[in-house]
C-alpha positions, 0 to 999 in steps of 0.5 A: 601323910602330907593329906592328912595333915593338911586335912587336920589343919583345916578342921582345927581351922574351920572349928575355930573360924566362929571364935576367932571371928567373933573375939574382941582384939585385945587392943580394940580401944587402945592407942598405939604409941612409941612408948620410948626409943632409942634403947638396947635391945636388950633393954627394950624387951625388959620394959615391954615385958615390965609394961605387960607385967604390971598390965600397962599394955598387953600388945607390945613389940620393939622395933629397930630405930636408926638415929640419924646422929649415929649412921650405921648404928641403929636402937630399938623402940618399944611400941605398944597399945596403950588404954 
């Protein structure tokens, strides 16, 4: 059973390798930036998802942020590829 599923994964890999390798990433002639920091998490997911919504950026991700003024504690930065 393992054999065959191994054997699936690699036909769906090898007949999708021609369009993988030719597509554009969608953030090829973007720039990454730390768009805000110091959020909730909570927070953060809310205004990446609002950015993508509203086709600010379709590539973002939030990163932990320890501050430096609360040890032990840390916020979320929200990254993202920016036209």
């Amino acid at each position: 059973m393992r054999r065959r599923i191994t054997a699936l994964a690699l036909v769906a890999v090898t007949a999708l390798a021609p369009v993988l390798a030719t597509s554009t990433p969608a953030h090829a002639t973007s720039t990454l930036q730390v768009v805000y920091t110091n959020l909730p998490y909570d927070i953060c997911v809310s205004f990446g998802r609002s950015g993508q919504e509203n086709g600010r950026w379709q590539t973002w991700w939030c990163s932990t942020h320890y501050p430096q003024s609360y040890p032990g504690s840390y916020t979320y930065d929200l990254w993202a590829y920016v036209d």
